[in-house]
C-alpha positions as CSV (number, residue, x, y, z in Angstrom):
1,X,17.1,-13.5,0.1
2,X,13.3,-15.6,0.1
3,X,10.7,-13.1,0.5
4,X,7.7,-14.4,2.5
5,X,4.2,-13.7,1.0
6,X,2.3,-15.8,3.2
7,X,0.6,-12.8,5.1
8,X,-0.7,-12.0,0.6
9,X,-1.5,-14.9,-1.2
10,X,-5.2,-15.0,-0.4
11,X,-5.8,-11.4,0.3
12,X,-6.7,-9.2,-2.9
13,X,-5.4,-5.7,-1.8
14,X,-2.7,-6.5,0.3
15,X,1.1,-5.7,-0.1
16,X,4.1,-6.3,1.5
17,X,7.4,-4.6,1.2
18,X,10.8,-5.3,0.5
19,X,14.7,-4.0,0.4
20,X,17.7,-5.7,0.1
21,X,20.8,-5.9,-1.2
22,X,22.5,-8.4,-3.5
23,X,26.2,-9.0,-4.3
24,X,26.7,-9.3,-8.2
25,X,30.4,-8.8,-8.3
26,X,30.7,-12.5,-10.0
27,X,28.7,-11.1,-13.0
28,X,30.8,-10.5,-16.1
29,X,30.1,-8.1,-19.0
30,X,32.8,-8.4,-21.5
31,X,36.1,-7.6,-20.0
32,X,34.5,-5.9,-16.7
33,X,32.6,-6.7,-13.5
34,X,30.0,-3.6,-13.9
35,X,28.4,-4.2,-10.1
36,X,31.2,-4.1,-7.6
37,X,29.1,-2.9,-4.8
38,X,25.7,-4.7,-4.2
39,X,22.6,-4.0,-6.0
40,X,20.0,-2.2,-3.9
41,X,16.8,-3.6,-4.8
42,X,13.5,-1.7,-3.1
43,X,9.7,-2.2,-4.0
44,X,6.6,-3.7,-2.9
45,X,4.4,-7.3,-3.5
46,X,0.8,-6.6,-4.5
47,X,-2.0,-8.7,-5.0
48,X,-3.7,-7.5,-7.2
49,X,-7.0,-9.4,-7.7
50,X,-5.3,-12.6,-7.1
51,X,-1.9,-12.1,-9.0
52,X,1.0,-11.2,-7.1
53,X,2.7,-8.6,-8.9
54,X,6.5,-7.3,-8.1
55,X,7.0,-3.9,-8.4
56,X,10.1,-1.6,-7.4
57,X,13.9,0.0,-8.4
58,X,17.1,-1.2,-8.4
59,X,20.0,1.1,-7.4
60,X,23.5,0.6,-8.4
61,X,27.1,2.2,-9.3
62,X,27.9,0.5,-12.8
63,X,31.7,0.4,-12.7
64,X,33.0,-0.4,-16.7
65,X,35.5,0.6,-19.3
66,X,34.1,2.9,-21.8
67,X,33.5,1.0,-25.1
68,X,34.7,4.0,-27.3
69,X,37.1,5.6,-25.3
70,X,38.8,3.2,-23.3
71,X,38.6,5.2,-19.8
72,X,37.7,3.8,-16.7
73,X,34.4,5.1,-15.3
74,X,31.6,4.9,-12.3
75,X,28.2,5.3,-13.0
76,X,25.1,5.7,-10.4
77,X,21.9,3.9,-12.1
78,X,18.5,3.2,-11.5
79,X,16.4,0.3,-13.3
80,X,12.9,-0.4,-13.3
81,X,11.9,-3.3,-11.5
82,X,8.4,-5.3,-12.3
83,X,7.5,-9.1,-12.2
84,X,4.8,-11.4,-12.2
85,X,4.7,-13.9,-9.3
86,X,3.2,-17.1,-9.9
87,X,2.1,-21.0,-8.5
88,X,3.0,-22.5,-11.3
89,X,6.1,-23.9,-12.1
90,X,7.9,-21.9,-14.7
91,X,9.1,-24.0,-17.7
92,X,10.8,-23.4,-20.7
93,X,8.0,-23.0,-22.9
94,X,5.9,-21.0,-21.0
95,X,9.0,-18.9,-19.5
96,X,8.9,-15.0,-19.7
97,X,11.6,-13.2,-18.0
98,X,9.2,-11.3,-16.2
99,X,7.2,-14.1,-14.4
100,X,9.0,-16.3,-11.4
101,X,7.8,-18.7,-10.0
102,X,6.8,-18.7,-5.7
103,X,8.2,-21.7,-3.9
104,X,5.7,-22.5,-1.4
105,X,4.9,-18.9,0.1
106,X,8.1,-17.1,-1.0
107,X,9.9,-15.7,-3.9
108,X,13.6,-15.7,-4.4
109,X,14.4,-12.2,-4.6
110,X,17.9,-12.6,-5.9
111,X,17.2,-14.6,-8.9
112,X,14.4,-11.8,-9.7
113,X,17.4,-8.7,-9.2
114,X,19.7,-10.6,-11.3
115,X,18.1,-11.0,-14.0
116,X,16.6,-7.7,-13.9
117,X,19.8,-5.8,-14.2
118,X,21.6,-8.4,-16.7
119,X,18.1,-7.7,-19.3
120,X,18.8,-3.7,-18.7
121,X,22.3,-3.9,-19.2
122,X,23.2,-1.6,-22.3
123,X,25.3,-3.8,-24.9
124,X,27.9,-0.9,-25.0
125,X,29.4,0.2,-22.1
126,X,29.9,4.3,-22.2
127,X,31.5,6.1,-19.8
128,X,28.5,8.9,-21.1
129,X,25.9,8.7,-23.5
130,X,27.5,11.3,-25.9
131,X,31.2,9.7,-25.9
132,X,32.9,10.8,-28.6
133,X,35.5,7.8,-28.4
134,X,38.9,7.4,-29.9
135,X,40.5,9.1,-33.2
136,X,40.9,6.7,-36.2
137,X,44.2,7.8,-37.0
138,X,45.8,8.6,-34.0
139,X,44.1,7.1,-30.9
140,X,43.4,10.7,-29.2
141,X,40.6,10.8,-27.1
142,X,38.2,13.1,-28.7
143,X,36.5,14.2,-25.3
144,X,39.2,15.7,-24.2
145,X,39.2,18.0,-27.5
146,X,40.0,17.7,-30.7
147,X,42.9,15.8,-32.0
148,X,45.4,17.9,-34.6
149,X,44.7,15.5,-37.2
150,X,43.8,16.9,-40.7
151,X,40.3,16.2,-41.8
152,X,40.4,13.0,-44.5
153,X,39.0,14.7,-47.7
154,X,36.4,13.1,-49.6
155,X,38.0,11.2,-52.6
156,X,35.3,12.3,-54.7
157,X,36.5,15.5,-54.2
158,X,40.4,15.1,-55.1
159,X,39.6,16.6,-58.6
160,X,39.0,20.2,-57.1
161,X,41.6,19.7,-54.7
162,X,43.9,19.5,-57.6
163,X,42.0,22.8,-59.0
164,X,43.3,24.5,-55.6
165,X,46.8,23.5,-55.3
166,X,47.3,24.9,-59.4
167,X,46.0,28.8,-58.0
């Protein structure tokens, strides 16, 4: 979606607001498509002394497979949206992911929600932050309790084991 600034460019003060959503089902983390619903993307254009700055929230139900535990799960976020509008063509050695560049008198909002949820993607998917994952031994899942499996004992210990075994 091109977002029209025309009505902002040369008028310190103004703003203009946006919503949309954007389909980024084709996006691939690993071996899951988190966003199978669109991204819901919200906020306002500012100028602000002469620089068009992005502000806003992206909404969106993160759909993965847990990276410890290996369950399916849905997940409601919300990530920060901010980005600095600019003239000037954007080139590799001056590029920021922050700054995009306006094409004429608009700004391509979905290359600015794109990459704004790929740079806040966690690089571990968890189904919660305090997953307890998978046993070592025998592949229980430890959220659902503990597993039966006899604690490993420290082989720096074995010595008093043996002490214990003699009683």
């Amino acid at each position: 979606m091109r977002l029209g600034l025309s009505k902002i460019i040369d008028c310190p003060g103004q703003s203009v607001s946006f919503a949309t959503s954007v389909d980024l089902s084709g996006l691939r983390f690993g071996a899951c498509c988190p966003a199978k619903e669109p991204v819901r993307a919200t906020g306002t254009v500012r100028n602000t002394a002469g620089v068009l700055v992005l502000s806003g929230a992206l909404t969106a139900r993160l759909n993965g497979i847990c990276d410890r535990c290996a369950r399916p799960f849905q997940r409601d976020v919300e990530i920060p949206l901010h980005a600095i509008l600019t003239a000037e063509p954007v080139n590799a050695e001056n590029e920021d992911e922050g700054v995009f560049a306006l094409e004429g008198d608009s700004v391509d909002l979905e290359d600015i929600v794109r990459t704004a949820f790929v740079l806040n993607m966690d690089t571990k998917l968890l189904c919660k932050p305090d997953c307890r994952g998978l046993c070592c031994r025998c592949g229980a899942n430890l959220n659902d309790g503990p597993c039966g499996c006899r604690p490993e004992l420290d082989p720096r210990l074995a010595a008093l084991q043996q002490l214990l075994k003699e009683e």
